[in-house]
C-alpha positions as CSV (number, residue, x, y, z in Angstrom):
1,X,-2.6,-75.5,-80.8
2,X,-1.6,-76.4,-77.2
3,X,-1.4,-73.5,-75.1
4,X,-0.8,-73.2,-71.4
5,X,-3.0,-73.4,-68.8
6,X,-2.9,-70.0,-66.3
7,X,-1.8,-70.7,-63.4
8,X,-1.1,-68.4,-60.0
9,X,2.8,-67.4,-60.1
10,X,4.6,-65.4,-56.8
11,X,5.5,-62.2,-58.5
12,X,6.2,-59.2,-56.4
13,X,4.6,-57.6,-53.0
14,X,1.6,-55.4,-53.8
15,X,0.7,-57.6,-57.0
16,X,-1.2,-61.1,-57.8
17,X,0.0,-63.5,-60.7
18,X,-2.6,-64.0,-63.1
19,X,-0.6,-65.7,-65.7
20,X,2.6,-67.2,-66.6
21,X,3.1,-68.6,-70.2
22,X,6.6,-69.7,-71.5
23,X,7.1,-68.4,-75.3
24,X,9.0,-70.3,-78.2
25,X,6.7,-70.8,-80.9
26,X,4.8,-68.5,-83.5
27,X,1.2,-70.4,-82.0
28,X,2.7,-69.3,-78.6
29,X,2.8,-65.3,-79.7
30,X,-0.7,-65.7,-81.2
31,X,-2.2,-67.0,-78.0
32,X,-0.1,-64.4,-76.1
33,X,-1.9,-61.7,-78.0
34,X,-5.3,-63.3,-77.4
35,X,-4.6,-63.8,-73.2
36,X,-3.3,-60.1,-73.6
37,X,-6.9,-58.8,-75.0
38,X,-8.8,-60.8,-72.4
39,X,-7.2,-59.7,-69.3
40,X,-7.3,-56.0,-70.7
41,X,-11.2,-56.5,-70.8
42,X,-11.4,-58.3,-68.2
43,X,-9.3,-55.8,-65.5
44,X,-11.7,-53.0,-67.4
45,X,-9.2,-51.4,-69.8
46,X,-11.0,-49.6,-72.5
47,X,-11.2,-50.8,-76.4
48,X,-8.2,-49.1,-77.8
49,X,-6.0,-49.9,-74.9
50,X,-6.7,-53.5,-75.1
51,X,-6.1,-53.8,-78.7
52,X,-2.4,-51.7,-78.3
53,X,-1.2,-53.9,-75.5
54,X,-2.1,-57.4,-77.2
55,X,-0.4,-55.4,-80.3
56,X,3.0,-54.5,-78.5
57,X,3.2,-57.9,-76.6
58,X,2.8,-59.7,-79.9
59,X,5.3,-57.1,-82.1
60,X,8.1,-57.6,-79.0
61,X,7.1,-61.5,-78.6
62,X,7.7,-61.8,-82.7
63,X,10.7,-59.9,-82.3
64,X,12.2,-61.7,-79.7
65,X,10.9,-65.0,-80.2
66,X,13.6,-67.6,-80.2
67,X,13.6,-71.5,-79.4
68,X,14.7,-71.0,-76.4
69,X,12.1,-69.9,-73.9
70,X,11.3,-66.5,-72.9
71,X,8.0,-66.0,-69.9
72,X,5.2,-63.6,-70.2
73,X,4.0,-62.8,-66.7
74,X,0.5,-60.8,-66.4
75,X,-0.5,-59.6,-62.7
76,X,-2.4,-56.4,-61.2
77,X,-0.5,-54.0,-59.3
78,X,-2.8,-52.8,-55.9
79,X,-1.5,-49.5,-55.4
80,X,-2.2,-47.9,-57.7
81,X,-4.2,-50.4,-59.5
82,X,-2.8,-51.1,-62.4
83,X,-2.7,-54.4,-64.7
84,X,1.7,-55.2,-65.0
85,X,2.9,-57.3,-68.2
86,X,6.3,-58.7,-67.9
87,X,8.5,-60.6,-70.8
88,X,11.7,-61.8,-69.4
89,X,14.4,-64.1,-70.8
90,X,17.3,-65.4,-69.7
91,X,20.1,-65.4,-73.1
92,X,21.9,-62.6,-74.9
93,X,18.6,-61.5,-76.9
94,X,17.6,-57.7,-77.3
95,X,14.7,-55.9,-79.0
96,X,15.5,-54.9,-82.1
97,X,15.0,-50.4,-82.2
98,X,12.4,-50.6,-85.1
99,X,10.0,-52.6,-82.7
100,X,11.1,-50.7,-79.7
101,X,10.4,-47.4,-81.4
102,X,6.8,-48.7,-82.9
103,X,5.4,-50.1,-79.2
104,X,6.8,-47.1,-77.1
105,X,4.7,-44.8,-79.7
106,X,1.9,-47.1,-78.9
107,X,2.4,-47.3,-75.1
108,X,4.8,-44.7,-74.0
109,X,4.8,-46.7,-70.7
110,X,6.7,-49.6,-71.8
111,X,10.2,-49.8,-70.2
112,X,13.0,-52.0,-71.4
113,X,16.1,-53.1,-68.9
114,X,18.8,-55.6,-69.5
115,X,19.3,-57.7,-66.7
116,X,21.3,-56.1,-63.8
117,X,24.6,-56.2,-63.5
118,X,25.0,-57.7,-67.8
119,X,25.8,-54.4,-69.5
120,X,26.5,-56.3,-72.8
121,X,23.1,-58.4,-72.7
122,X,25.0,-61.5,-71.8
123,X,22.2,-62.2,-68.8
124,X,19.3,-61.8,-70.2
125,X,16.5,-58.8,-70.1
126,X,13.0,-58.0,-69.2
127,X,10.5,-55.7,-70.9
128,X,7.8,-54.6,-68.7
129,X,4.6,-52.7,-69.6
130,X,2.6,-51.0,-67.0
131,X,-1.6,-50.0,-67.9
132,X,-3.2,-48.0,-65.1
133,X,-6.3,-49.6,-64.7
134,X,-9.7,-47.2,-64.6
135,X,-10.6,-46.4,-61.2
136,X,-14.2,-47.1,-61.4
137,X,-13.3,-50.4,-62.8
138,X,-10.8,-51.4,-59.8
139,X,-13.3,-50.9,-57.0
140,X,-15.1,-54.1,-58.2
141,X,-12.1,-55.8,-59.8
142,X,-11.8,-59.3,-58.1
143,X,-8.4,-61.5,-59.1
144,X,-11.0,-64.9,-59.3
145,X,-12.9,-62.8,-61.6
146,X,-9.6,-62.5,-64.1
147,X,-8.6,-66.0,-63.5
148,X,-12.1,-67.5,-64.4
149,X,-12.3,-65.1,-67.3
150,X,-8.5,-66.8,-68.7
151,X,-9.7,-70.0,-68.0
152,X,-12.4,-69.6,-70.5
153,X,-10.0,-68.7,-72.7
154,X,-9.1,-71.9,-74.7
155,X,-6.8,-73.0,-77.3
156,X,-7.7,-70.7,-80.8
157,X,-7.0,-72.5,-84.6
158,X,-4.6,-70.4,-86.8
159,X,-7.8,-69.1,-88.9
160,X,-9.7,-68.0,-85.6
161,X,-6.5,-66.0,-84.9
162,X,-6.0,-64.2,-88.1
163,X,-9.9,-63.0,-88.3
164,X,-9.4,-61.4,-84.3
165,X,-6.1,-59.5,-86.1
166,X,-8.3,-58.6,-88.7
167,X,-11.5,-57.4,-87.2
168,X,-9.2,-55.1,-84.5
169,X,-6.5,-54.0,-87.7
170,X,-10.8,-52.7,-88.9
171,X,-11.4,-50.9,-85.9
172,X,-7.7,-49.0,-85.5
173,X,-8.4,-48.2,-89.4
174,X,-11.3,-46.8,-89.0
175,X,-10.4,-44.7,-86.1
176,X,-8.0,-43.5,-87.9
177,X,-10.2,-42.6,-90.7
178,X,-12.7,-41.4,-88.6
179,X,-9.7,-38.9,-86.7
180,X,-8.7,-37.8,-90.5
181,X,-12.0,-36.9,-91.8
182,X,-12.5,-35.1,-88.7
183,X,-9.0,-32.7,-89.1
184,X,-10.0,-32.4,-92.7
185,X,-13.1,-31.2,-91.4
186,X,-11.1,-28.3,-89.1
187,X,-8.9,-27.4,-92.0
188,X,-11.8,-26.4,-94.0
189,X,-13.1,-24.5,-90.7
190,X,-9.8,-23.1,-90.2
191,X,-9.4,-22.0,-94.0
192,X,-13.0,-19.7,-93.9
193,X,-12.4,-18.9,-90.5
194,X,-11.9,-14.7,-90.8
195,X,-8.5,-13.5,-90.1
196,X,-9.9,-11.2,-87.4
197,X,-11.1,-14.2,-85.3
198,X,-8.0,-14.3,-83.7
199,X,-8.8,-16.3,-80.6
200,X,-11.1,-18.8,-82.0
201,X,-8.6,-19.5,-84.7
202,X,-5.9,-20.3,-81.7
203,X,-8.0,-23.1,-80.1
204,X,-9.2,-24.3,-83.1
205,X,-5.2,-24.7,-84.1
206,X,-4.5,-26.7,-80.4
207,X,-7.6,-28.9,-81.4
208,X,-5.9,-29.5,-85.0
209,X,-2.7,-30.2,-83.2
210,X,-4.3,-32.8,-81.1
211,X,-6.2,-34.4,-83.9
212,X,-2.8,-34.7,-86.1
213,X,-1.1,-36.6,-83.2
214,X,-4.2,-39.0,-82.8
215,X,-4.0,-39.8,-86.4
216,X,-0.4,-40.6,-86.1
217,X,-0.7,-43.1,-83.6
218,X,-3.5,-45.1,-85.1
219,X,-1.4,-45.3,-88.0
220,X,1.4,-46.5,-86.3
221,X,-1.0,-49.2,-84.5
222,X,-2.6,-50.1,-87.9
223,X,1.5,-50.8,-89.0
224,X,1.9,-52.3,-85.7
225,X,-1.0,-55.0,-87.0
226,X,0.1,-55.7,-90.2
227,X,3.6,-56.7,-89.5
228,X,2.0,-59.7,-87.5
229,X,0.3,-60.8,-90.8
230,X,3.9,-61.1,-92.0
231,X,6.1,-64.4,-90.8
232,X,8.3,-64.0,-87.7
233,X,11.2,-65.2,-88.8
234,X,13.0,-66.6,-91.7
235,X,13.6,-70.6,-91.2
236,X,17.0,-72.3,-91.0
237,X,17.7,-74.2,-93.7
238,X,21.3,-75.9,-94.9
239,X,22.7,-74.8,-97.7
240,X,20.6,-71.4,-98.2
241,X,21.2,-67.6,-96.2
242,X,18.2,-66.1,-96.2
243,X,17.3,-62.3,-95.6
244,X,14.6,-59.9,-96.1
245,X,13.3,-56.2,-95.7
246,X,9.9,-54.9,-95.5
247,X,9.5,-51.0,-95.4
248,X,6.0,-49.9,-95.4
249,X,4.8,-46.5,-97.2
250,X,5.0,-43.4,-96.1
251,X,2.9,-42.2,-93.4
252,X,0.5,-40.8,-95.3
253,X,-0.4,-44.1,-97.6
254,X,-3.1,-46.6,-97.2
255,X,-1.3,-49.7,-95.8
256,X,-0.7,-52.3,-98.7
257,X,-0.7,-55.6,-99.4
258,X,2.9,-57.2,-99.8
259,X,4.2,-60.0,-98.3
260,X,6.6,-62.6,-98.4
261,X,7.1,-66.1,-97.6
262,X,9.8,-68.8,-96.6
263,X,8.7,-72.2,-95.6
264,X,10.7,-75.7,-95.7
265,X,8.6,-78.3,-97.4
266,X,9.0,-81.9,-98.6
267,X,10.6,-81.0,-101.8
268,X,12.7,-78.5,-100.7
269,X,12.9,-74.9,-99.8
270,X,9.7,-72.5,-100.7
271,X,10.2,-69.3,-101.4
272,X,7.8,-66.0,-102.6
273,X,6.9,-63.2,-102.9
274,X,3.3,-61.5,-103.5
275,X,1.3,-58.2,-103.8
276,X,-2.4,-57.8,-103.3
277,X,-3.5,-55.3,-105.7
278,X,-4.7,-52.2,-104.1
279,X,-3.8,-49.8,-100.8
280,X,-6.4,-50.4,-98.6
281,X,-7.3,-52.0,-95.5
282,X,-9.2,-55.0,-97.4
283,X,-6.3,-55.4,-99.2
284,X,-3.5,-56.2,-96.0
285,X,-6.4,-58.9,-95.2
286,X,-6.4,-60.7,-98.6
287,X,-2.6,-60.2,-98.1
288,X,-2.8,-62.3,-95.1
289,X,-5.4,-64.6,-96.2
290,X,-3.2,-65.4,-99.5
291,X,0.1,-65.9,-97.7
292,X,-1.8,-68.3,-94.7
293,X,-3.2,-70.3,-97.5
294,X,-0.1,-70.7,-98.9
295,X,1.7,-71.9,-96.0
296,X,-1.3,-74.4,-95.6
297,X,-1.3,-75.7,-99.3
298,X,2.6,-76.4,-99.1
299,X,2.7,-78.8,-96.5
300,X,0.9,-80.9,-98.8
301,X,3.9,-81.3,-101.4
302,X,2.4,-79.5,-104.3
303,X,4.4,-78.2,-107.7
304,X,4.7,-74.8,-107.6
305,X,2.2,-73.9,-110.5
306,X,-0.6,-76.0,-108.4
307,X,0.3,-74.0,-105.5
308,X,-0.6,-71.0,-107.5
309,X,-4.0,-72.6,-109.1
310,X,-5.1,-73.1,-105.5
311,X,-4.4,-69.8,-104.7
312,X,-6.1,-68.4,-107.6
313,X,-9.1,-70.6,-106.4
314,X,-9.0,-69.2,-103.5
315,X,-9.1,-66.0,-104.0
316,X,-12.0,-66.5,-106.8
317,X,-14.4,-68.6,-104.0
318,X,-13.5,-66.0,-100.9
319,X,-12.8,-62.7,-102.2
320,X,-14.3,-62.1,-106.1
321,X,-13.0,-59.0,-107.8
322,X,-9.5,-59.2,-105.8
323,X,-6.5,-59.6,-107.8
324,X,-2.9,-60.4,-107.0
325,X,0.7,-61.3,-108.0
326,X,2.5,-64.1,-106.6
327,X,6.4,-65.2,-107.8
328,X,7.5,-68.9,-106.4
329,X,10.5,-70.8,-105.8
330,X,11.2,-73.8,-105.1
331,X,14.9,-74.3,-104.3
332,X,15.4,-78.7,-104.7
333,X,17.0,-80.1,-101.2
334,X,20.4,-80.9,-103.2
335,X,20.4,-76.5,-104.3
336,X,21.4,-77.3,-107.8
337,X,17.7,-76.5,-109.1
338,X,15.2,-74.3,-108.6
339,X,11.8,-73.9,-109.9
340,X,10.1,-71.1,-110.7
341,X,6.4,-70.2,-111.2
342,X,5.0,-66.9,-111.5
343,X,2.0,-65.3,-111.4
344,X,2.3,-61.7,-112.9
345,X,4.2,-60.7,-110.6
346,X,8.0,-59.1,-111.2
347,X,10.9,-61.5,-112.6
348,X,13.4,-62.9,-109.6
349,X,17.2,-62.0,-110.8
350,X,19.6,-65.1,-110.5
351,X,22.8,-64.3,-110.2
352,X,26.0,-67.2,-110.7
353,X,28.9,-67.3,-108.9
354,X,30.5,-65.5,-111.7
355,X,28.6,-62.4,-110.9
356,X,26.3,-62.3,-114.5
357,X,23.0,-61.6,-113.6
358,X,19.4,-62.7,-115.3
359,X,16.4,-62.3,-114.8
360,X,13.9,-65.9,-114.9
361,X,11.3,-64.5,-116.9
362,X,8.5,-67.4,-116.7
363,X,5.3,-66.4,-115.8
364,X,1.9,-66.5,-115.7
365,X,-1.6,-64.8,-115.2
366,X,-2.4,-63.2,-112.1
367,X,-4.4,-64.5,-109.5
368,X,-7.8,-63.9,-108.6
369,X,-8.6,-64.2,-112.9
370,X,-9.8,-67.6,-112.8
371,X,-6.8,-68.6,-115.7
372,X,-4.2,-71.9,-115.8
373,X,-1.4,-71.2,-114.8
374,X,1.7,-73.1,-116.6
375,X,4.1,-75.5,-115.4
376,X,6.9,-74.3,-113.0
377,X,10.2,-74.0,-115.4
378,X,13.4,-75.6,-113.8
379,X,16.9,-73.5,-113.9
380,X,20.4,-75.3,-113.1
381,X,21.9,-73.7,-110.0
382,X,25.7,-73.0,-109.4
383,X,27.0,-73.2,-106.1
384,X,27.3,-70.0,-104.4
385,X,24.4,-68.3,-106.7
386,X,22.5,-65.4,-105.3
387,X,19.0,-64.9,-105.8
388,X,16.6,-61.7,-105.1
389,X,12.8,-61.2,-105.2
390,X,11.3,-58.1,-104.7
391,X,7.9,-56.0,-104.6
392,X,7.4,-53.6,-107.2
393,X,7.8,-50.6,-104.4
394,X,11.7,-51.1,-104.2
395,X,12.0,-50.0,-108.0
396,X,8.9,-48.1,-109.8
397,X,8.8,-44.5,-110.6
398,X,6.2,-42.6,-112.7
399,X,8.7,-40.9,-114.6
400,X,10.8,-44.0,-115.9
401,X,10.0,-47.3,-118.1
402,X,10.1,-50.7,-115.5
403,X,12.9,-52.0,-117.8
404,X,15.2,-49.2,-117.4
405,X,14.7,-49.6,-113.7
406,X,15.0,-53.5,-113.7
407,X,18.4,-53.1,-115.6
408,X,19.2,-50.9,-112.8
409,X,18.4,-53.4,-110.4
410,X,20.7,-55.8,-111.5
411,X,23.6,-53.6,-112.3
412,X,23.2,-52.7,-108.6
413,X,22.9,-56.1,-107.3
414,X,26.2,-57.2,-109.4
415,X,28.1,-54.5,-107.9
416,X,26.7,-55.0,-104.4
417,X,27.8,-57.7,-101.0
418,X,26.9,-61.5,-101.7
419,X,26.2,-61.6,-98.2
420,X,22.2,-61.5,-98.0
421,X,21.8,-59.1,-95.3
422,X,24.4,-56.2,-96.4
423,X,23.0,-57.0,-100.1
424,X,19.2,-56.4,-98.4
425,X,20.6,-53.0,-96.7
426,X,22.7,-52.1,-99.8
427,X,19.6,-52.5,-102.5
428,X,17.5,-50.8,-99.8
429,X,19.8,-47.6,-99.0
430,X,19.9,-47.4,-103.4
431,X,16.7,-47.6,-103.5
432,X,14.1,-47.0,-100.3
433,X,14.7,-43.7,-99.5
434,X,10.9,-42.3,-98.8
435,X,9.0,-44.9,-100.6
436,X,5.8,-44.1,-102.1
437,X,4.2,-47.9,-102.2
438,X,5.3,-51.0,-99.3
439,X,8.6,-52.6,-100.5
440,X,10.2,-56.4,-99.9
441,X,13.4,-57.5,-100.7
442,X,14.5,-60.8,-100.1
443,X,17.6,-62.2,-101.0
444,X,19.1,-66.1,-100.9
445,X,22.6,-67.0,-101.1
446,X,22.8,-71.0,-102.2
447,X,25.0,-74.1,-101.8
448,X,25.4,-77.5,-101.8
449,X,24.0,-78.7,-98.3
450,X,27.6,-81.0,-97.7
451,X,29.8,-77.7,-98.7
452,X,31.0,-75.4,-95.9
453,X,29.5,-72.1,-96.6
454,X,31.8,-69.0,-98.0
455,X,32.5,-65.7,-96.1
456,X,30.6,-62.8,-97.0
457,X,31.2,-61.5,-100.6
């Protein structure tokens, strides 16, 4: 990918430019987050503050990201020494609050502004994020020292990118492991502790405390992580509104491995859903593996059902004993077909202008089972049809049969918005409330490319 050379930028008295980078592209966030890491070593940040900041700088550059350019400006602050990131953009942008809320809990120090004097946004904003820099570390800090350090730093392939996220999502998984076996360690202290012991019970109780909030913010870095294995942003395509919702566990669950794709190809619009099986950090990195792959093996104007024997092949040569489920559609160019093959995974619901929903029950084998997979099965599409996917986390409970809960699903879809987004937040509010597993839905409103498109139904 081409990324830009650093180059020395005026910024403000008291600080020197190390780099200035333009952003408009998903390569440009990835080699964002890799600058990010090596100015955070280089400047002496420790481990764990390197791997937050190239975190919140790529969660608020995927949130923001947008054709038009938005700069990333990195530069050390003399007094006191500190290392100053800066994204700044110059249109009616915001942050959205869910990415706000997840990089302020990661660095409490990052400070949001719309531009003076533009109340409503209409000028532009700047997010800035100020690290404190170790003092030991800033006696001998040289800006040449930086400069030569980001200079090394050259142009990264997709694949190169994804194992970085994956090694540091390892470490903030393990330290949060490591920080929960540890307060399960104090509650059995705490729970043979004698009643009389009054005082050492007390600091043991502050220690707990601390340990609890520790745990709470790896978590919320290790969710920070495996948002950037999911796309960006959903592509602009005539004829189709697109939409989606991811909602990760609870708190207390092992991150998953859902995901979902959208990707224009040569034959038309691609759309899926997937789900590694298995809560576990291996599992988010066959997640990401799986849904790269797929990306990859599209551009090359494959069927759907070869897409998924590739994928299956895949997962059999590079991770043995992993299995998953993987629903494709391919939407045809003209929107009056679509072609569906499935891998094990849950039916998509189709539902015509006239409101009747069904469920496209072809399927197949999962993947990772080394079985054919049949030919994609073609389905005539009215203008104005709605379509949903989902993950199995939207609808399965323990105490009810997964048809009951499927006929549920598509009552509530027929009664709900055709509008994707308020039919993405209507299906979500009847179903998400404290989910026990990670849950997608992604929903597709369809028409003839030449038609104008409806109002919101």
């Amino acid at each position: 990918m081409n990324v830009p050379a650093p180059r020395a930028h005026p910024f403000t008295a008291g600080t020197s430019a190390l780099l200035v980078t333009p952003l408009s592209t998903e390569h440009d966030i990835f080699a964002l987050r890799r600058h990010a890491k090596t100015i955070a070593s280089a400047v002496g940040l420790d481990d764990r503050d390197q791997v937050r900041l190239a975190t919140v700088v790529s969660e608020l550059g995927r949130d923001l990201l947008r054709p038009a350019a938005m700069t990333a400006v990195f530069s050390l602050q003399q007094e006191p020494a500190a290392l100053r990131t800066l994204l700044q953009w110059r249109d009616d942008r915001a942050p959205g609050s869910e990415s706000l809320t997840a990089v302020t809990r990661l660095l409490p120090q990052t400070r949001y502004e719309p531009a003076p004097g533009h109340p409503d946004h209409s000028g532009g904003g700047r997010i800035e994020i100020v690290c404190p820099i170790p003092e030991l570390a800033a006696r001998d800090l040289k800006v040449e020292q930086v400069l030569a350090l980001l200079e090394s730093d050259g142009p990264a392939s997709a694949i190169d990118d994804l194992q970085a996220q994956s090694r540091d999502l390892i470490n903030a998984l393990q330290e949060a492991h490591a920080q929960r076996d540890e307060l399960e360690r104090l509650n059995e202290e705490l729970t043979e502790t004698n009643a009389g012991v009054m005082a050492l019970y007390a600091e043991l109780t502050v220690e707990h405390k601390d340990v609890v909030e520790r745990f709470g913010q790896e978590h919320e870095l290790a969710l920070a992580l495996q948002r950037t294995f999911l796309p960006a942003s959903l592509p602009q395509s005539p004829g189709a509104e697109l939409a989606v919702r991811y909602l990760p566990a609870a708190a207390t669950t092992e991150i998953g491995g859902d995901f979902y794709e959208a990707v224009t190809t040569p034959q038309g619009l691609l759309l899926a859903v997937g789900d590694v099986v298995g809560h576990s950090l291996q599992a988010a990195m066959v997640m990401g593996e799986i849904r790269h792959a797929l990306r990859a093996y599209a551009a090359q104007n494959l069927p759907p059902h070869t897409l998924l024997q590739h994928l299956d092949h895949l997962l059999g040569l590079h991770q043995p004993g992993w299995t998953a489920t993987v629903c494709i559609v391919l939407v045809d160019a003209d929107r009056a077909h679509l072609h569906v093959a499935n891998a094990g995974h849950l039916p998509p619901l189709l539902l015509g202008p006239d409101d009747v929903p069904r469920y496209l029950r072809d399927h197949g084998p999962l993947l990772g089972l080394g079985l054919p997979q049949p030919a994609a099965v073609s389905h005539r599409v009215e203008p104005g049809s709605r379509l949903v996917m989902i993950t199995d986390g939207l609808i399965e409970t323990r105490d009810t049969e997964l048809n009951e809960r499927l006929e549920l699903l598509s009552a509530v879809v027929a009664e709900g918005p055709g509008e994707p987004e308020a039919l993405c937040a209507h299906l979500v509010d009847a179903f998400g409330e404290d989910p026990d597993d990670d849950i997608i839905v992604f929903a597709a409103r369809l028409h003839p490319p030449q038609l104008p498109m409806s109002g919101a139904g």
